[in-house]
VONUDO-835623 format. One record per residue (C-alpha): residue number from 1; residue in one letter; x negated, y, z. Coordinates in steps of 0.2 Angstrom, whole numbers, plus 5000, padded with zeros to 4 digits. Layout:
N
{pt NUM A {X Y Z}}
...
***
This chain:
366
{pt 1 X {5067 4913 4936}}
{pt 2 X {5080 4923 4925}}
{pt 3 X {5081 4941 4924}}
{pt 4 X {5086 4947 4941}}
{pt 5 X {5104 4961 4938}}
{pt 6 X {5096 4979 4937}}
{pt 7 X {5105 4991 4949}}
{pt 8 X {5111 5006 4941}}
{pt 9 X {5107 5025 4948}}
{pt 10 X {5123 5030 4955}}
{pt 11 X {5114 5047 4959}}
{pt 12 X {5110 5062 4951}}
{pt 13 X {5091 5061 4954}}
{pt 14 X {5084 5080 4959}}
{pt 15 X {5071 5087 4945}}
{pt 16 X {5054 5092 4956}}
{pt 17 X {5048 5109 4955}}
{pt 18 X {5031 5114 4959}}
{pt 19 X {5036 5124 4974}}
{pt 20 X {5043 5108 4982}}
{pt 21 X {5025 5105 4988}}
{pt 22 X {5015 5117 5000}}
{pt 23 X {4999 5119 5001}}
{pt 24 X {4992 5124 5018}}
{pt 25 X {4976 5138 5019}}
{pt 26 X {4966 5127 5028}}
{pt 27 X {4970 5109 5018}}
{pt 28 X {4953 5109 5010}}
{pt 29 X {4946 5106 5028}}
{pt 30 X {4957 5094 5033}}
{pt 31 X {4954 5085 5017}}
{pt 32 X {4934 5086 5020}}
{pt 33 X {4934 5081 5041}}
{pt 34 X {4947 5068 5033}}
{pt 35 X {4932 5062 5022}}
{pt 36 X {4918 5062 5036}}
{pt 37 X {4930 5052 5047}}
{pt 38 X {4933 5038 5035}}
{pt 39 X {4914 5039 5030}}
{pt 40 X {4907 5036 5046}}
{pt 41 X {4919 5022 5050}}
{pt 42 X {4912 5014 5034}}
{pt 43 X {4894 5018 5041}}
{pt 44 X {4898 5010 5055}}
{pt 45 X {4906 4994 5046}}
{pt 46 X {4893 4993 5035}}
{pt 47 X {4881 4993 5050}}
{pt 48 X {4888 4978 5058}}
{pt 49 X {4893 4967 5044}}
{pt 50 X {4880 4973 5031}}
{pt 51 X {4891 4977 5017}}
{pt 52 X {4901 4992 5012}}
{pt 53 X {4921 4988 5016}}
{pt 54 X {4937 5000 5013}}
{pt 55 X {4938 5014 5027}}
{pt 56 X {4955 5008 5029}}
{pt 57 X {4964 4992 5023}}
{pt 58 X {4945 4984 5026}}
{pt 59 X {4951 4966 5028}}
{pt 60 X {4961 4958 5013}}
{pt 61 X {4973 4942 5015}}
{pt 62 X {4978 4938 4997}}
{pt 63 X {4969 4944 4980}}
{pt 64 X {4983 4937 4966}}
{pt 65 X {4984 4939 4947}}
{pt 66 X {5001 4939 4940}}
{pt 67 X {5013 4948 4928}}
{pt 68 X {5025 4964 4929}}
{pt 69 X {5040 4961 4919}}
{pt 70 X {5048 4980 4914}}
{pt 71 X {5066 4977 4912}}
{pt 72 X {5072 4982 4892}}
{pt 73 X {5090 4990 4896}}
{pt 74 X {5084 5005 4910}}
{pt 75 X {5092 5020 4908}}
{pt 76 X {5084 5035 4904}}
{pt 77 X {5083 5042 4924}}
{pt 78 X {5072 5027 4929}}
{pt 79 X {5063 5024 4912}}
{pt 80 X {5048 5033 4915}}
{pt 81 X {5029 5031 4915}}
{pt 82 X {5023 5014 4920}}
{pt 83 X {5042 5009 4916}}
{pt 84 X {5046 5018 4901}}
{pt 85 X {5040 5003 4890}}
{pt 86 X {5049 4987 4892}}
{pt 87 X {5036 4970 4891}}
{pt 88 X {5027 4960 4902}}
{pt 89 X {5008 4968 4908}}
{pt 90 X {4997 4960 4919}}
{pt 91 X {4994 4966 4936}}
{pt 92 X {4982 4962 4953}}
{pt 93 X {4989 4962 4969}}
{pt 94 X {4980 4965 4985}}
{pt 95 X {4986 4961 5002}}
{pt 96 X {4980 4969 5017}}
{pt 97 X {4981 4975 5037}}
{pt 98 X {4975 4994 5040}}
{pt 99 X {4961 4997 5050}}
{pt 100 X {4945 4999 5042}}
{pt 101 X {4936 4987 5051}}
{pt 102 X {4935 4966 5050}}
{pt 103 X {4948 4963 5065}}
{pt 104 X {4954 4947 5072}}
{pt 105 X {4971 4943 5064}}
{pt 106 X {4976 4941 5081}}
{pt 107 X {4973 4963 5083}}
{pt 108 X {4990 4963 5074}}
{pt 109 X {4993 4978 5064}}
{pt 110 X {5004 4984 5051}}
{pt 111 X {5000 4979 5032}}
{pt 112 X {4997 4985 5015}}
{pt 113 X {4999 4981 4997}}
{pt 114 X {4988 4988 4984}}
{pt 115 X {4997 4986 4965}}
{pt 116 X {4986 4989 4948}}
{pt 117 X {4997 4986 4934}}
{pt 118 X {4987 4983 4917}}
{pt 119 X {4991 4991 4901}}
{pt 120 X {4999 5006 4904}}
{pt 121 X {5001 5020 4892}}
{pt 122 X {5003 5039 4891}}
{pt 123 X {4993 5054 4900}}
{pt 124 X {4983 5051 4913}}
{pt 125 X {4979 5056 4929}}
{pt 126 X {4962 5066 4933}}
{pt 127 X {4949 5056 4934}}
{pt 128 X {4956 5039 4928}}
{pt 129 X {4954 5045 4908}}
{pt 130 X {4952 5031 4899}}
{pt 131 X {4958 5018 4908}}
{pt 132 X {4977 5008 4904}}
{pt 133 X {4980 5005 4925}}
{pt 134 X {4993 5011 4935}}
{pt 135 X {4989 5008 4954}}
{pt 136 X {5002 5010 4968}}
{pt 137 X {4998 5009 4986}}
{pt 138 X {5010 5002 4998}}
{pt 139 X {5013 4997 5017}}
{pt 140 X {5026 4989 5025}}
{pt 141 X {5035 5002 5032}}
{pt 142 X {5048 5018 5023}}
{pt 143 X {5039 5031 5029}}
{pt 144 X {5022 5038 5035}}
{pt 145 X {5015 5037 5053}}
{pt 146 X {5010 5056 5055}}
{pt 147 X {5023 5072 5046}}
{pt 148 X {5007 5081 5040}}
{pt 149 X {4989 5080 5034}}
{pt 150 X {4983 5087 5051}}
{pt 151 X {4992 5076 5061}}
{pt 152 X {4985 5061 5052}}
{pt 153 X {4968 5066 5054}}
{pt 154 X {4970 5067 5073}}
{pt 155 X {4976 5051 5071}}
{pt 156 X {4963 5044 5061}}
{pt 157 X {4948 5053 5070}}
{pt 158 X {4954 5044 5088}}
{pt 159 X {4956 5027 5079}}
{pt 160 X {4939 5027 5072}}
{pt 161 X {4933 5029 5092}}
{pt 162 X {4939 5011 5091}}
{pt 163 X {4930 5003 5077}}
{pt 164 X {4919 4987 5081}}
{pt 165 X {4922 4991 5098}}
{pt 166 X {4927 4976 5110}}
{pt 167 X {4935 4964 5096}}
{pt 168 X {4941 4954 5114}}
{pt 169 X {4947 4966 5120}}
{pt 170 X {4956 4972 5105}}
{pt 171 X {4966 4955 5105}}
{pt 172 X {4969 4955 5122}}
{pt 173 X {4978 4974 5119}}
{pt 174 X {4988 4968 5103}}
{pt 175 X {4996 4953 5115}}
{pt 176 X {5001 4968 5127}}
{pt 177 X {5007 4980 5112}}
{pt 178 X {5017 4965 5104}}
{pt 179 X {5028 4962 5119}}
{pt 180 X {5030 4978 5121}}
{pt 181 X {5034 4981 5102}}
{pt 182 X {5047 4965 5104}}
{pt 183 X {5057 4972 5120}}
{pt 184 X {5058 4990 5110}}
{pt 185 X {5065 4981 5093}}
{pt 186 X {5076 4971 5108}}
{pt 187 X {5086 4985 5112}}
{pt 188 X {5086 4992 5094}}
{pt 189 X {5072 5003 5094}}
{pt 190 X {5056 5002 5085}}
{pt 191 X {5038 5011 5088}}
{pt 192 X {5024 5016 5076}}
{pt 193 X {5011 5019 5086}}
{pt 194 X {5014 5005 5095}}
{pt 195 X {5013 4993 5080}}
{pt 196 X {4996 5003 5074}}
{pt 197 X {4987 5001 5090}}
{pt 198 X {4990 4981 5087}}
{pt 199 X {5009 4978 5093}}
{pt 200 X {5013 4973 5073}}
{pt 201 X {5025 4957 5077}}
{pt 202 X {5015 4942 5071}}
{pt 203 X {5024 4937 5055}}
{pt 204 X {5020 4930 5039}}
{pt 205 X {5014 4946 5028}}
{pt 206 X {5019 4936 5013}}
{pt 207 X {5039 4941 5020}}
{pt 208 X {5036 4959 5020}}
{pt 209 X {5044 4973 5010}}
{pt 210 X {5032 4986 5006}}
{pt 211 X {5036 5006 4999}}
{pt 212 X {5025 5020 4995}}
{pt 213 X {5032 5030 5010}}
{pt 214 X {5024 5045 5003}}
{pt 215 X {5031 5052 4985}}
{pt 216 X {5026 5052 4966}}
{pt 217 X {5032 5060 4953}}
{pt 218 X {5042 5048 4943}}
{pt 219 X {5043 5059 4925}}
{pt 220 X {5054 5076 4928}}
{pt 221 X {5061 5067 4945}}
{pt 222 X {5051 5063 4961}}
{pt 223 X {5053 5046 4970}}
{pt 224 X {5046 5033 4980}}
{pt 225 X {5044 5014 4975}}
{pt 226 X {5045 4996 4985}}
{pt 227 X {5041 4979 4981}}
{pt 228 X {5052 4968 4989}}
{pt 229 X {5052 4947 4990}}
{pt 230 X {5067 4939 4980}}
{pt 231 X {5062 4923 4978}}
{pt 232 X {5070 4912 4991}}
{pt 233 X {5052 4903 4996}}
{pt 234 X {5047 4921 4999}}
{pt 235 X {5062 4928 5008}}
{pt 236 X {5061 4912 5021}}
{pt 237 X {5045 4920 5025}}
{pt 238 X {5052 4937 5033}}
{pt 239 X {5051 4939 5049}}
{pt 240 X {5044 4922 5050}}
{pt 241 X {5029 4921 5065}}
{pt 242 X {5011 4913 5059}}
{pt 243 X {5003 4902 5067}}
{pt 244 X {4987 4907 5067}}
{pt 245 X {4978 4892 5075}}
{pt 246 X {4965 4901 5084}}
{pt 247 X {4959 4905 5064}}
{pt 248 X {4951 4924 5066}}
{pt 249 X {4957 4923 5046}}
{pt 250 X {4976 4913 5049}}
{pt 251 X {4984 4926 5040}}
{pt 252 X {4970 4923 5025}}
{pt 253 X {4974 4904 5028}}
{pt 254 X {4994 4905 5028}}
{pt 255 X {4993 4913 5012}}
{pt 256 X {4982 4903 5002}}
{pt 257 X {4994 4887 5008}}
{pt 258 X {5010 4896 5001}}
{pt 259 X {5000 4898 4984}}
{pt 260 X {4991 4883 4985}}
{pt 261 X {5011 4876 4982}}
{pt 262 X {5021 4888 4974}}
{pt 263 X {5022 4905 4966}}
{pt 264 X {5034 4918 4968}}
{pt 265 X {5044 4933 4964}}
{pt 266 X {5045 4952 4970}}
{pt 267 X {5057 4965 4962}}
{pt 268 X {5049 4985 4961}}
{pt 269 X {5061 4996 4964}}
{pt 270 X {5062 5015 4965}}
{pt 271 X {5072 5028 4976}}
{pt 272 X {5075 5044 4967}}
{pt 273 X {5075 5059 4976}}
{pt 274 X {5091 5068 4977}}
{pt 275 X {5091 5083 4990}}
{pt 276 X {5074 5092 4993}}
{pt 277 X {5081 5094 5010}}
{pt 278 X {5083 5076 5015}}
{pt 279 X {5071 5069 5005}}
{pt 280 X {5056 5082 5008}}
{pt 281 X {5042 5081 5001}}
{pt 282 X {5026 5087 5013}}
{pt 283 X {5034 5079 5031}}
{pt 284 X {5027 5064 5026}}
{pt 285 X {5035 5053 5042}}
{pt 286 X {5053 5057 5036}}
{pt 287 X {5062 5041 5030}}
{pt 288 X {5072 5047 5015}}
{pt 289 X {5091 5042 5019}}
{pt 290 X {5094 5027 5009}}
{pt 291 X {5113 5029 5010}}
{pt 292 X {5110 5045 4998}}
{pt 293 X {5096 5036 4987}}
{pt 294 X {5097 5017 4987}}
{pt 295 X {5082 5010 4979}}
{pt 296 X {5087 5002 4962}}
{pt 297 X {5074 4988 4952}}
{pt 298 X {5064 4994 4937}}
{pt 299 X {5053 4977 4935}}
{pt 300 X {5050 4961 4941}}
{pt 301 X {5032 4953 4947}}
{pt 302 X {5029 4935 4945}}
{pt 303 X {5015 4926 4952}}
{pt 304 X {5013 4908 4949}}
{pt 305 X {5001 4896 4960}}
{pt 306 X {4983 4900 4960}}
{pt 307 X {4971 4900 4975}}
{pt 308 X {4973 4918 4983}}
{pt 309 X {4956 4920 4990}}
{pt 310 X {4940 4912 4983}}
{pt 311 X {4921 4919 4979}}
{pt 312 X {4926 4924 4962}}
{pt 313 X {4939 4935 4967}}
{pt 314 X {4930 4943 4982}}
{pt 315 X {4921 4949 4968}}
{pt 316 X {4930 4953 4953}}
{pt 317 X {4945 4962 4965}}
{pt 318 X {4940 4967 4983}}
{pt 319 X {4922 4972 4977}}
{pt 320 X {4922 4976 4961}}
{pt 321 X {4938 4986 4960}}
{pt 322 X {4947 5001 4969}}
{pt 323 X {4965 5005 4971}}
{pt 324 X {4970 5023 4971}}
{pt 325 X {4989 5033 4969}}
{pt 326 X {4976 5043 4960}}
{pt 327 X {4972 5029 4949}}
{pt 328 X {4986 5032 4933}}
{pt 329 X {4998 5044 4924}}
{pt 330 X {5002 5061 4924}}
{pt 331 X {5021 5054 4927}}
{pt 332 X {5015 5047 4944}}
{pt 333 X {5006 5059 4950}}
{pt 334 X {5006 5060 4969}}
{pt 335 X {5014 5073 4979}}
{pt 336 X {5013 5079 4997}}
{pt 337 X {4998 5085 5010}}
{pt 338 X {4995 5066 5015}}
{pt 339 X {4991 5062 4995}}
{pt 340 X {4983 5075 4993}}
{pt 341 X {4969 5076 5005}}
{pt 342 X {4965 5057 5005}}
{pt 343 X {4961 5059 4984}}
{pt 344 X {4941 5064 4991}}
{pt 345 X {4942 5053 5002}}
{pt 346 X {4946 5037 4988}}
{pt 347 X {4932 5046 4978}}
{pt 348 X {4922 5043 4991}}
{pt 349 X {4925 5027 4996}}
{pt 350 X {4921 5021 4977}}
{pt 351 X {4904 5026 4977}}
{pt 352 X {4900 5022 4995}}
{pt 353 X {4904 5004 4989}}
{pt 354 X {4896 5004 4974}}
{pt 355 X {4881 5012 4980}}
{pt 356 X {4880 5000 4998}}
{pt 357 X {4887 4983 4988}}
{pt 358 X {4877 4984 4972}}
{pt 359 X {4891 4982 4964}}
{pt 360 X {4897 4994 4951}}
{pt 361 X {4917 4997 4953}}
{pt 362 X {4927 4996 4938}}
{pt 363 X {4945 4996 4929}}
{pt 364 X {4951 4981 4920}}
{pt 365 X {4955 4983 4904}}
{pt 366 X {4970 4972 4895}}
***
């Protein structure tokens, strides 16, 4: 496929300032019961299925290697950290839905993306010294579920009631949740909790655009990022329903057909920030106005056919590798209360995994 037209900035991007982020007295303890929460829904994970899976984004769909392409001509605004560099780098991607236990595809939920680009240089991040990764976590949504790190813990803390409990019932509930999630989107509305409790429309995740709905720094600016399908096999898959053929893994199955065929093409794109206002910072549930920011492409992933799930890549990428915003440069740091008090809690969930799987957890080198 030929380079894709690169968007210009028609902005004036916002430089971030240390005040832009504030940091609550008490955000240590949220950080900490945010911890215990996700630990002891991997206890209880690990209880049942007798090995150590994510607190969240447990269940993967696709695990692909392919190639980031960073564009040559970017100016200067949007040439920054893992884009400063133009070339060709290679990079894992991992697709996922969000609770952090092994549900039924039919309990349909929103999903994620996990990105580890391979290769990249300049300072780094605490804790990832000398590795050459850039991760970036994704769902497929533009902004977060809960405006503040307390109000995702509360959140979080009544979902893991749920875990492992009644799996047939949970499907039962998602049916209920995805007509009522379709009669909303009807009438042009559109619910989040709705599609977190199991109303997520039953679509080919393959289709879906993803962002970071939270912000990194992105150099002197601050932005979010996407990942968007371009290529036309890929785009026929939006909002496309999956069959899943009474397969408790049919979103598994859809996506090793479509590779088993074809590749395809995603752009990365990046939304500067402009107004500190409209585009906070620590209200983590505020889409950021898209008429004042459009997102604009910085790179191009490729992936060409390949199985997208086998033994060998259970573990060499689900196992044996984590995915963290924390996982990086010093250009992309992450910002807000939600990115914050979950970087314990990826800690944690390393050496919980290691320790349970036997499995040491590592960053690929070049």
């Amino acid at each position: 496929m030929s380079d894709l037209p690169i968007a210009r900035p028609a902005v004036t991007p916002q430089p971030f300032q240390p005040s832009f982020e504030q940091v609550p007295d008490d955000e240590a303890q949220t950080s900490k019961e945010l911890m215990e929460t996700l630990h002891a829904i991997m206890e209880k994970t690990f209880k049942d299925n007798g090995h150590a899976y994510r607190g969240v984004h447990a269940k993967a769909h696709g695990l692909l290697r392919g190639q980031v392409t960073v564009f040559d001509d970017l100016p200067p605004v949007l040439a920054q950290g893992a884009f400063a560099k133009p070339g060709i780098l290679p990079v894992y991607l991992r697709f996922s839905t969000n609770p952090g236990d092994i549900l039924n595809d039919k309990v349909s939920t929103p999903r994620g993306l996990a990105i580890k680009i391979v290769g990249v240089e300049g300072s780094r991040l605490p804790g990832s010294e000398g590795a050459t990764t850039q991760d970036f976590v994704m769902v497929n949504a533009k902004a977060f579920t809960s405006a503040t790190p307390k109000a995702f813990l509360k959140t979080l803390k009544l979902l893991a009631k749920t875990t492992d409990r009644a799996p047939r019932t949970k499907q039962v509930i998602s049916t209920m949740l995805r007509g009522a999630e379709a009669a909303l989107e009807a009438v042009g509305g559109e619910s989040s909790t709705l599609k977190n409790l199991g109303g997520h429309p039953q679509t080919h995740i393959l289709g879906e655009s993803f962002t970071t709905v939270v912000p990194v720094l992105y150099g002197p600016y601050y932005a979010k990022l996407a990942m968007i399908p371009v290529s036309p096999s890929l785009t026929a898959l939006t909002d496309r329903h999956v069959d899943l053929q009474d397969d408790p893994d049919g979103l598994r199955a859809a996506v090793a057909e479509y590779f088993a065929r074809q590749g395809g093409t995603w752009e990365l794109r990046v939304q500067l920030a402009t107004d500190i206002e409209k585009m906070p910072i620590e209200d983590a549930s505020t889409p950021w106005p898209e008429d004042l920011s459009p997102y604009v492409t910085v790179a191009r992933i490729d992936v060409e056919v390949q199985a997208s799930w086998d033994q060998e890549k259970a573990r060499e990428i689900d196992d044996a590798m984590a995915f963290s915003p924390w996982h990086g440069l010093a250009a992309h740091r992450p910002l807000g209360g939600i990115m914050r008090v979950r970087k314990p809690t990826y800690e944690m969930s390393v050496g919980y995994r290691a320790n349970h799987n036997g499995c040491p957890i590592h960053e690929p080198g070049q």
